[in-house]
N, C-alpha and C positions, 0 to 999 in steps of 0.2 A: 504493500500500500504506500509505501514510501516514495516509489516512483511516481503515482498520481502527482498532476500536476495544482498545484495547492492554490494557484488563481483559479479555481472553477468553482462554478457557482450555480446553481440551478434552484428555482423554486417554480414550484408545483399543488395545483389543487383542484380538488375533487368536489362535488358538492353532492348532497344525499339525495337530489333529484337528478344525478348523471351531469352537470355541466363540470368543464375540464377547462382549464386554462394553466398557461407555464410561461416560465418566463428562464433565460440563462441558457444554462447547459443543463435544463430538463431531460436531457435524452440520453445521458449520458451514463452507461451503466457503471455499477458501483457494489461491493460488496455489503452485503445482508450486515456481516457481525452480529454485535447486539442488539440489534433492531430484529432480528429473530426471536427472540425472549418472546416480547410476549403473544406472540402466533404458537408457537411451542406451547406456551404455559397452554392458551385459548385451547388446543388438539388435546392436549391430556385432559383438560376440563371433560371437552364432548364425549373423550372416550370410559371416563373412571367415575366422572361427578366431583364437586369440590370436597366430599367426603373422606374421600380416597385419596385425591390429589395432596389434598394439607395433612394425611396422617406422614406424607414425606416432604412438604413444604411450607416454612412455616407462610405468616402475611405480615410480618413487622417490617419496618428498614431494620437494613443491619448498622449503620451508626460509622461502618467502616465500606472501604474499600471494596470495587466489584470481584477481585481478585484477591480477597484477604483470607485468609487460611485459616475460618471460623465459623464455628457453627452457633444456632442457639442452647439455650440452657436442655433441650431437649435432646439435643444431638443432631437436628437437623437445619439444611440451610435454610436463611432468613426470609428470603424472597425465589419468585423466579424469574426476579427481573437482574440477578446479580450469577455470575459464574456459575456456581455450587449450586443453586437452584434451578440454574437453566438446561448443567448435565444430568439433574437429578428427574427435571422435564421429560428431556431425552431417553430416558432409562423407562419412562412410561407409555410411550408413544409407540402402536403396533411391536409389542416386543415380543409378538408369537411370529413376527414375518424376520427372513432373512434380511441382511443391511442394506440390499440395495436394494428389496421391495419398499423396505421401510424410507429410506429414500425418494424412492418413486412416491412415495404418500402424501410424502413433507413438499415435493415441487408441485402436485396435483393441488395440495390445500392452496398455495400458492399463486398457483395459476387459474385457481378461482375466485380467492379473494379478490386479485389485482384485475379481475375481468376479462385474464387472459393475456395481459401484457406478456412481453418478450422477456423469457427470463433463461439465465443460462450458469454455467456453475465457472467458476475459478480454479481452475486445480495450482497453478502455482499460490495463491493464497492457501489454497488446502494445506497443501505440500510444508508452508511456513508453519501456519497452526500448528503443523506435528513437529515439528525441531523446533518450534520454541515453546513445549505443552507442560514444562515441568510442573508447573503451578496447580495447572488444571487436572493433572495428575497424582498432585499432590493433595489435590480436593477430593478425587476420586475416590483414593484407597483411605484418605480421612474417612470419608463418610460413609466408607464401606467396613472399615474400622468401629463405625458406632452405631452402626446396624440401620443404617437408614433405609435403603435401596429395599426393594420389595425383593420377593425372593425369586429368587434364580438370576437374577443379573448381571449381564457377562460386562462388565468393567470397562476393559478393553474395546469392545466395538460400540457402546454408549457414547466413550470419548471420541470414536471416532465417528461415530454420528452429528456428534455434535460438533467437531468439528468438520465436519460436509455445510450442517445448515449454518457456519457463520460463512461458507463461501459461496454463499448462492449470490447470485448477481441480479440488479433490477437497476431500473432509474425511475427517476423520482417520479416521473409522469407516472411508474407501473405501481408503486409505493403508494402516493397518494389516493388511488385507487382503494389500496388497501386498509388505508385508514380511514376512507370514507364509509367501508364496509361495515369498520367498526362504530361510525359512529352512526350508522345505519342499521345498529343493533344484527350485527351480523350478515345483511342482506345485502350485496356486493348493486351498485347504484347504477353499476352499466348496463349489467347482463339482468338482473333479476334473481337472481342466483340464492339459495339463502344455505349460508354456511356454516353459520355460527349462532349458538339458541341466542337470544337475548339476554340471559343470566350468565351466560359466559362472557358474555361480552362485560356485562357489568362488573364481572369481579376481574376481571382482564383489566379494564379503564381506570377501579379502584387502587389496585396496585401498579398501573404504571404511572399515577397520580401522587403516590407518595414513594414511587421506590426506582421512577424509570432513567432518572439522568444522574447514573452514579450518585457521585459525591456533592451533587448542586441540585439533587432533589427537592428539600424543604426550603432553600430558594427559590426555587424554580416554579412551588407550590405557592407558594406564599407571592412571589409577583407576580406568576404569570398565569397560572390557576390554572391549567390546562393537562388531560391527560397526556404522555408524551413519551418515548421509547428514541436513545441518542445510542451512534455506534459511532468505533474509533474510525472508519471511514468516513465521518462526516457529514453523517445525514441525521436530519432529526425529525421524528413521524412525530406529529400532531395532530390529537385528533379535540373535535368541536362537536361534542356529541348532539346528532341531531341535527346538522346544520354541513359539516364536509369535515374530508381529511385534507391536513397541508402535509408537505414535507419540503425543508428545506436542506441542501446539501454542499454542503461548503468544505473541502478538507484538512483545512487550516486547524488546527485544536488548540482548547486553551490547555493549563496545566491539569484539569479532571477530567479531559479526553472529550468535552464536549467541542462539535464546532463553533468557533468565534461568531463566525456573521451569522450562524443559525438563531443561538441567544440572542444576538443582538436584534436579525428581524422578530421572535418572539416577543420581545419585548415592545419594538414598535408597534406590535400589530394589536397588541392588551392597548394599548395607549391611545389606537385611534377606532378599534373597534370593543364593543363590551363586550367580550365574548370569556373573560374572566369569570371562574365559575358565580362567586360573590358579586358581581356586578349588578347583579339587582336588587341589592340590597344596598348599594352606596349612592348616593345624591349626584356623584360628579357621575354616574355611568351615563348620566340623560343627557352627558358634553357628550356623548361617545357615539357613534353611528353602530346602527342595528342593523345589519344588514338581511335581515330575519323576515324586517317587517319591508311591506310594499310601500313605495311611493307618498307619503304625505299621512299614509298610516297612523306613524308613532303621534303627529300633533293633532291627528282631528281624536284620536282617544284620549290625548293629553286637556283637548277641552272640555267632549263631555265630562269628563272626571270634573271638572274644576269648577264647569254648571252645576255638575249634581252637589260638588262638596256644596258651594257658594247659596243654592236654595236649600241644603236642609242646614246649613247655618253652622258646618264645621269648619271651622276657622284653621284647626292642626291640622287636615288634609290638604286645604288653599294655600297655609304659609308653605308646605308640605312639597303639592305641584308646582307651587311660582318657582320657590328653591330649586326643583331638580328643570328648569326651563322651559314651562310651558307660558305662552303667553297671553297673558291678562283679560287683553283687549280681543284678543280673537274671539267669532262668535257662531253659536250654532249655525243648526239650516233655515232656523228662523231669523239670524238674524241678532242674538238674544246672544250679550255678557255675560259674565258673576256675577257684573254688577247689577243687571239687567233682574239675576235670580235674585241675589241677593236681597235688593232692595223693594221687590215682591213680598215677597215672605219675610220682610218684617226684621232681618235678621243686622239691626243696626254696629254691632262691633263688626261682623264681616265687612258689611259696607265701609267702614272707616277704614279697615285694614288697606282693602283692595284700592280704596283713593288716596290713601298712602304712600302708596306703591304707585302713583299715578294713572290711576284707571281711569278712563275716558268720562267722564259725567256726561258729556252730552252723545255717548252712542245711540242710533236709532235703530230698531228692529225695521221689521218690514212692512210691521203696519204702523210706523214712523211714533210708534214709543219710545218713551226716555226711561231709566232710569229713576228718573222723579217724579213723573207722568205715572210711573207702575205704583212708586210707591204713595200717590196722593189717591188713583183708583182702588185700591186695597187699605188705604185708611192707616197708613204707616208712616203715621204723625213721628215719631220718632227719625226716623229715616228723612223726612221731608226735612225738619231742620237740619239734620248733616249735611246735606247738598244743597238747599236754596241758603246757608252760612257762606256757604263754600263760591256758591253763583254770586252773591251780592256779595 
């Protein structure tokens, strides 16, 4: 991988109703690595259940390194988004079929998820994997040492299973695909295809949420809030569950093996759309574009909410939506303010609040009512004085 040339850059995305766009050196294939994990983990789910799966893997972070030479307090590995859990993956996956049916398994799930994109294997990365496996080998007979592995499992050709699936080859256009699958609850967005239950998926997305970018995890969680799976080749799946997969692929790394300009587009992309899982729960996410929602959408629901708070007279949901940007003055299909409600229904701290905030006093509906007009028709003497003070 060292020879890759370390200016490339490709990004890629999927969306859960099949549209595709790329940008870079999208097309440009690249090896799996780590970004195998959690398809691996996803295939022992389908085939064992999570019952079975977590009696040999745990779901915490490990707190260390993807390659650290550690098990849990139980004797098993932490994740199967780290090393130890992703050959412990392997060891589960078709282990009644010889290595290379089993093989042929791991490219078919592959070549469904991604829709069928081009995919193809690396044998000089294979070839690497094995002269430089001491670690992974060292995990192996660890764990085979503390009884983890289910019974009869041959050791030896596990690792080298697992090292085949970090040298599968894709590019980001075929990848994105695959993470749009998953945020598609299993159901691959090109083809129709449905490959993975829904519950797999979910506990797939929750552990690549807290466990998928090595050592920059609970960062990664905490700014960028998105499920996510990074390999030492440079690519990072993203997925937006319900909405598309991204992958960005850059081969540059920082010191925890993630790509530099991958993070660094993740981070743009929290910043200018809300797609941070907490995002609708924070005030600035309504600065954020929603790419979710159609055309003019997000403000015409942004008003009735603001009619409805403004006529039943809650003043904590107006300060509420003014806060996250919706505007004031804009008015139903009649025609009709907060102010317009507000000062109907009598609701005179509303109406002070909202002319505050410089609400319009003299807006006219459609059947060329004011404001003060509603409120002298409905006998909200209260009201009348706030706005004819204010007029005179």
């Amino acid at each position: 991988m060292a020879r890759v040339n370390p200016e490339y850059f490709g990004v890629a995305i999927t969306t859960v109703s099949g549209q595709r766009f790329s940008l870079g050196d999208a097309n440009k294939p690249f090896c799996l690595q780590s970004v195998n994990k959690p398809i691996n983990y996803c295939l022992a789910l389908e085939q064992h259940g999570p019952d079975t799966v977590h009696k040999h893997i745990g779901r915490e972070p490990s707190g260390k390194g993807f390659n650290e030479l550690s098990l849990s307090a139980a004797g098993l590995p932490h994740n199967p988004m780290i090393n130890a859990g992703a050959i412990m993956c392997c060891s589960l996956i078709q282990p009644e079929l010889n290595l290379a049916d089993r093989f042929d398994f791991i490219l078919e799930s592959w070549k469904r998820l991604s829709g069928n994109s081009p995919l193809s294997f690396n044998n000089p990365v294979y070839l690497s994997e094995r002269e430089t496996a001491d670690r992974n080998f060292a995990l192996g007979y660890f764990m085979r040492e503390k009884g983890a592995f289910p019974a009869n499992t041959n050791l030896i050709q596990t690792l080298e299973f697992y090292f085949q699936c970090c040298s599968i080859e894709i590019d980001a256009q075929g990848l994105s695909v695959v993470a749009a699958s998953l945020a598609n609850g299993g159901i691959c967005p090109t083809t129709g295809d449905k490959i993975l239950s829904p519950l797999t998926v979910q506990h797939c997305l929750s552990l690549m949420g807290s466990c998928g970018m090595y050592d920059f995890s609970g960062e990664f969680a905490f700014t960028i809030g998105l499920p996510s799976k990074s390999g030492v080749s440079g690519a990072i799946m993203v997925v937006v569950p319900n909405v598309l997969g991204l992958v960005i692929w850059s081969p540059r790394l920082d010191q925890l093996g993630n790509s530099v300009r991958g993070i660094e587009f993740c981070q743009k992309l929290v910043e200018l759309y809300n797609f941070h899982v907490y995002d609708n729960i924070l005030v600035d996410s309504a600065r954020k574009k929603d790419p979710r929602l159609k055309k003019n959408i997000s403000q015409i629901e942004g008003v009735v909410q603001l009619c409805w708070a403004a006529s039943q007279g809650d003043l904590g949901e107006v300060q509420n939506l003014i806060a996250n940007g919706v505007d004031l003055n804009l008015a139903d299909y009649d025609g009709r303010t907060a102010l317009h409600l507000a000062a109907s229904e009598g609701h005179a701290h509303v109406v002070e609040y909202l002319i505050s905030k410089n609400a319009n006093i003299g807006a006219i509906d459609r059947w060329n009512g004011t404001p003060l007009s509603d409120a002298k028709r409905n006998n909200k003497l209260d009201v009348v004085k706030i706005i004819e003070k204010l007029l005179n």
